[in-house]
Each structure stands twice: as C-alpha cells, then as structure tokens.
KOLKE-661071 format. One record per residue (C-alpha): residue in one letter; x, y, z. Coordinates in pm, whole numbers, padded with zeros to 5 digits, always signed. Each point is the difference from the previous one (the first is absolute). Layout:
N
AXYZ/...
This chain:
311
X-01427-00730-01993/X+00425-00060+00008/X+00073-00146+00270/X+00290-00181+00266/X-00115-00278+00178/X+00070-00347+00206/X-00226-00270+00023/X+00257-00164+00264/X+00239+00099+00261/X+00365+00021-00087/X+00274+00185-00136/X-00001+00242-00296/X-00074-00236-00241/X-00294-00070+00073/X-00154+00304-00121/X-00129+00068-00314/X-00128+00256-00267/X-00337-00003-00144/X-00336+00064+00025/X-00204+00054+00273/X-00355+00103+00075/X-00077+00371+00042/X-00068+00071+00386/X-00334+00082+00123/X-00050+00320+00141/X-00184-00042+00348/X-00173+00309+00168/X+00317+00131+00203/X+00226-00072-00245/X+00217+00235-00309/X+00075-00221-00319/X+00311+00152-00056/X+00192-00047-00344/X+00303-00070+00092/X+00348+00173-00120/X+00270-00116+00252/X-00022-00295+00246/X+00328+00000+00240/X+00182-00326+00080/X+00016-00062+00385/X+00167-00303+00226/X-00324-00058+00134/X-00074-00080-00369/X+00220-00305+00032/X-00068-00127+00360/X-00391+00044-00116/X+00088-00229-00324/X+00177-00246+00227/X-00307-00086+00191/X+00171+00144+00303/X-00284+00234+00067/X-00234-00327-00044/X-00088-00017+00404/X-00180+00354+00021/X-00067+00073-00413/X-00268-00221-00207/X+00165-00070-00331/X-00283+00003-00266/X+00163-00146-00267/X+00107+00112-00318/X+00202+00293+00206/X+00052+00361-00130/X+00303+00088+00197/X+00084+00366+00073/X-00121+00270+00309/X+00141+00277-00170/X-00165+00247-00292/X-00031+00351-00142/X-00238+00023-00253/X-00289+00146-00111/X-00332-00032+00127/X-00277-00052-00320/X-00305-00159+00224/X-00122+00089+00347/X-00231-00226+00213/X-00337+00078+00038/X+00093+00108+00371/X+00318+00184-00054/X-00005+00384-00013/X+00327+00073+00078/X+00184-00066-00361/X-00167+00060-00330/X+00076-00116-00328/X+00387+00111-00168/X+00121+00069+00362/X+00390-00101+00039/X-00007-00202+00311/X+00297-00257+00224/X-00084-00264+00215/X+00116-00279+00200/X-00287-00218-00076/X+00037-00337+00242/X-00331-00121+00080/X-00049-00326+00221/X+00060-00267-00217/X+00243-00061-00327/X-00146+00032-00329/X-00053+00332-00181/X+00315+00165-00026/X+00162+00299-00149/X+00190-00172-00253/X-00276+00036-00284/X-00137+00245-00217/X-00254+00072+00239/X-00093-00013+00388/X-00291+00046+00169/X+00131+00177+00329/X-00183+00046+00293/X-00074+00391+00116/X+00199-00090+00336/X+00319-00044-00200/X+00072+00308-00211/X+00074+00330-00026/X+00045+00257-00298/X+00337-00051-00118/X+00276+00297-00012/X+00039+00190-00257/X+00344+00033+00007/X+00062-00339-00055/X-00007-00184-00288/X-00227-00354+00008/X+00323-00210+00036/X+00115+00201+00315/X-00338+00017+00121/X-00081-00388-00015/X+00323-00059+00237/X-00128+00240+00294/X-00335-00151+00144/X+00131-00255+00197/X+00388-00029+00065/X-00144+00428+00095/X-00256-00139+00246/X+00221-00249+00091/X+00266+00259+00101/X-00225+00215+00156/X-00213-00211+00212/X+00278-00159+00149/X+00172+00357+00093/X-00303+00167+00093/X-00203-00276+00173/X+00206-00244+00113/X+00368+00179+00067/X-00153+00339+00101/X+00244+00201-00176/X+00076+00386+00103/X+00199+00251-00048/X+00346-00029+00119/X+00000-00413-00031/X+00272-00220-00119/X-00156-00214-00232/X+00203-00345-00176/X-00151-00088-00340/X+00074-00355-00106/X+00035-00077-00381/X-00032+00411+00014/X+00050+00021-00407/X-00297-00232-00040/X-00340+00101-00127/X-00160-00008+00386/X+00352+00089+00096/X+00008+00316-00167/X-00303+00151+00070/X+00066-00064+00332/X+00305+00190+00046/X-00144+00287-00196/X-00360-00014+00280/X+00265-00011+00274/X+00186+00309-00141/X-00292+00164-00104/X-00105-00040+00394/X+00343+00157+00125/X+00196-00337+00070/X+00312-00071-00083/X+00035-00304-00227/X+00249-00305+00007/X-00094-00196-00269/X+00222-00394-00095/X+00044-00037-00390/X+00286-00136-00163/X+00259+00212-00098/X-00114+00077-00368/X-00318+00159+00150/X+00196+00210+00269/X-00015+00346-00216/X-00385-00069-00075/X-00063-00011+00372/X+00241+00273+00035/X-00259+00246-00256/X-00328-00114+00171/X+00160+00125+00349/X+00130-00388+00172/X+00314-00014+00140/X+00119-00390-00173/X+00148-00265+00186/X+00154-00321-00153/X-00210-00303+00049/X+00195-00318+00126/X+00255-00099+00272/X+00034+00302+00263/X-00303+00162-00079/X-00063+00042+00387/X+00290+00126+00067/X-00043+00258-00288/X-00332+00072+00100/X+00139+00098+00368/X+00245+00198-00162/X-00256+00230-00195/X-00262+00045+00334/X+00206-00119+00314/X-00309+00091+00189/X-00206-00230-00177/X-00259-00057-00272/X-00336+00150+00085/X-00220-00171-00239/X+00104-00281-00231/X-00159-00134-00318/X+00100-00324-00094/X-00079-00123-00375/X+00238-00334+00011/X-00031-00189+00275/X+00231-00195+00185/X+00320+00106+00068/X-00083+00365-00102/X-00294-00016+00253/X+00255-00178+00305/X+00187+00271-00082/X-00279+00286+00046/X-00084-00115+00289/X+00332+00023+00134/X+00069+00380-00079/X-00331+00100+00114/X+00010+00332+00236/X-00127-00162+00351/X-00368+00148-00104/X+00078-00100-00337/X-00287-00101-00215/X+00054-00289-00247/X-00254-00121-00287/X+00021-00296-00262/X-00194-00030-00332/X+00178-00367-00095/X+00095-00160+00318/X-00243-00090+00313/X+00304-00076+00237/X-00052+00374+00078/X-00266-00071+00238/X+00341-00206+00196/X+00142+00377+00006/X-00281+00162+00135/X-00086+00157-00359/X-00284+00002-00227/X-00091-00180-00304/X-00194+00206-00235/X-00188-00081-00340/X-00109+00282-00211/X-00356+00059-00018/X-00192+00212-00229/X-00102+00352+00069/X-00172+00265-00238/X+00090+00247+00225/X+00395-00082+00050/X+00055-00069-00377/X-00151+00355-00046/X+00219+00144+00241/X+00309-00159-00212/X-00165+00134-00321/X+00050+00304+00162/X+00396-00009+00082/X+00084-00108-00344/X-00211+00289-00137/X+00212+00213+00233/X+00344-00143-00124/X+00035-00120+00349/X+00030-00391-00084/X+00057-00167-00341/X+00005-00331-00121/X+00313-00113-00197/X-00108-00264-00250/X+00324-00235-00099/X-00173-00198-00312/X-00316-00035-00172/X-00149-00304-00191/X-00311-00036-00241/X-00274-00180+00128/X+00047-00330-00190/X+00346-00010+00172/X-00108+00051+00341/X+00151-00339+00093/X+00317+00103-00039/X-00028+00317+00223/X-00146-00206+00251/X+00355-00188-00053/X+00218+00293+00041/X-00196+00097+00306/X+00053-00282+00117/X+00408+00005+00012/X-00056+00279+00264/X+00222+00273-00129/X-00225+00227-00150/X+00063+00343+00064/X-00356+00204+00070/X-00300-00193-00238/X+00021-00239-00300/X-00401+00088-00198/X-00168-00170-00240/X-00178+00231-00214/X-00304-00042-00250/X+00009+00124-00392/X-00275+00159-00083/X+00089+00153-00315/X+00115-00361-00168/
C-alpha cells in the first residue's frame, strides 16, 4: 500500500512517500480503507520524538491518529462493523507505528465509530480527536453546565472550535481568543472573540468581571498565566499543552480513546449541532507539506489529507 512514513525522528522532512506493507488485521481490529487522514499537532510533537518517554517508536513510522474511511475487513472477533460500513476513528494505540496516513489501517474496535452521514470524509477525518479532545476536557475534567462562563484558547482552532460549539451546545456562554481575522467565524459558531496579545486580562475582566468559570487552555504559557488569573474563585482551569497547570491547581488532560464518546459526537454533527470547518486539503503523496502548514499554527478548524481512489 501508499504510504507516509519516518524511519527517524525529526522535522517534516523526514517523511516520505512510498510503499508500505498492508496491515494485518488482528481479531479486534477493522481494516479500514482509508479516505481522509486529518493532520494534528500531536502529529508533529509525535514525529519529534517528544512522545519518546511513554510511546515505543517501531520504526519505519506511519504517522496519523485521525481517519474516516471505509471498513472492507472485520476481525475474526469483531461483530460490531461489517464489511462497506462508513466508519471515524481516533485510532492511537500504545506505541508509534501504524498510522492513518496510508491507504489502509487496521483500527482497533475500541477506536471507532460509524461516521456521520452528513459529513463528507474530509470533515469527518478532522472530528475524532481534536472532538474528543474538546469534549473530554469540558465534560470530564472542567465539569461544564449550564449557565458557565467558559474561555476557549486558540478558540478558531480545530480542538478550539469544537469546543466552543460542546460548550454552547451545553448552555455556556463562550469567550473564545483568535486573532482578529477569525473574530466573525467565532462570532457564527456562537464565541464572543477577544484579541490575543498584550491586555488580554484585562479584556478578559472586562467581558466576565465575575470571573471565568471554566478555562481551556490550548497554548500554554502566557495564555495559561493568564487563565489562571481570571478564574471565578471556584474557577476550574484545564491544559492540553502545558503541565505548569498542575502550579495553578488545574488539570492536565490527554485525550484518550472512547467508542462510546466518538459516537456521541457522531451524533451532534448528524444533528447540525457541531461541524468541522476544514481550511485546506492535500493528496496523500503531499502529506508532508500539510504536516508543514500545521505546523505554522494558524490553521483555522482542520488541514486533511485525503486518499484517491478513483486515480
């Protein structure tokens, strides 16, 4: 099969495009054929070798965590897909190796769902994890409810915005940082926008002079200092890129996946009640330079890499 892969840590150029072996399909897991793969910054820090202390690199690498595709063999213990069934997944297994950046992927059963129909493969591939991502962290580690003030970091982002459209969906309002060319975005899925930059806190205190009630921080640093700082005195405060939360009394969360969550998202996008916005899409063979792009960090929503099938 196509594939990307690294035989080596480093930056984007050390991927390549070319053959790979086809995956085995174990007992509990879906060989999927694959028609999108979305790009992720975990993609990078993963290719980096920063993940190297808790994730066995089995070298070559198949980067990618992402897919929607379709599934065309079952393992001998799966019952819950069948052959031609449209599925998503965030498919991160305990070590690096068989990624979603390939023709095919042999997913475990743990990791998927049966992708919405009312998205296309491209806008399904960006969902499974910057979704999970953004709903984990709201549901399980900042308790979000109804009536909440909730700060989005990086809010026009792909975890960014499906985070602010969870939080409205659960009856919060939504302050969401983006630079100024992604204020009316925020503005449609339901954020109030705030400038990034010098005087953000005072901004912030503006907007809720009470407080924030739960804040998601996406940068790190000075965005997180700042968090902390407009929290609501029974604020809640979570990171996903910066473990100086813990000095804040917050909580540092890693997505993990779940069948049952990433079915629940399925769900919401089948409703129309969040949608993923995907800002550019790149053939397979050209995946290095998405990884690139993604990695210049202003993306709006998902950059994809798709598969052609019909070439």
């Amino acid at each position: 099969m196509k594939a990307i892969s690294y035989g080596r840590y480093g930056g984007a150029d050390v991927l390549e495009y070319g053959e790979r072996p086809d995956p085995k399909v174990g007992p509990d897991t879906v060989l999927v054929k694959v028609r999108a793969a979305a790009v992720n910054p975990v993609d990078r820090v993963a290719r980096e070798g920063h993940l190297d202390a808790s994730l066995d690199a089995v070298f070559p690498v198949i980067p990618g965590w992402d897919v929607s595709g379709v599934v065309v063999q079952p393992g001998i213990a799966v019952n819950e897909f069948a052959v031609g069934d449209e599925v998503i997944g965030y498919v991160r297994e305990d070590f690096l190796s068989r990624g979603t950046f390939a023709e095919y992927v042999a997913a475990p059963v743990r990791t998927l769902a049966r992708k919405p129909l009312s998205l296309s493969f491209e806008e399904a591939a960006g969902l499974p994890l910057a979704g999970l991502t953004a709903y984990q962290v709201l549901h399980r580690s900042l308790h979000i409810r109804n009536g909440d003030t909730v700060l989005v970091h990086a809010a026009a982002g792909g975890v960014g915005s499906l985070a602010v459209q969870i939080a409205r969906h659960t009856g919060c309002r939504v302050i969401g940082t983006a630079s100024e060319r992604n204020h009316d975005h925020l503005r449609q899925l339901g954020a109030e926008p705030v400038a990034y930059g010098d005087g953000l806190a005072d901004r912030l205190r503006a907007l809720a002079p009470d407080g924030i009630d739960a804040a998601f921080d996406t940068v790190g640093g000075e965005a997180l200092r700042v968090s902390a700082d407009t929290l609501a005195p029974d604020g809640r405060l979570a990171s996903i890129v910066d473990s100086e939360v813990f000095s804040y009394g917050g909580v540092y969360a890693f997505v993990r996946p779940d069948a049952k969550d990433l079915a629940h998202l399925a769900e919401l996008a089948e409703r129309g009640i969040v949608a993923v916005h995907v800002d550019r899409v790149f053939p397979l063979a050209e995946a290095a330079e998405a990884h690139r792009l993604n990695a210049e960090g202003r993306t709006r929503g998902k950059i994809v890499v798709t598969v052609d099938w019909e070439s």
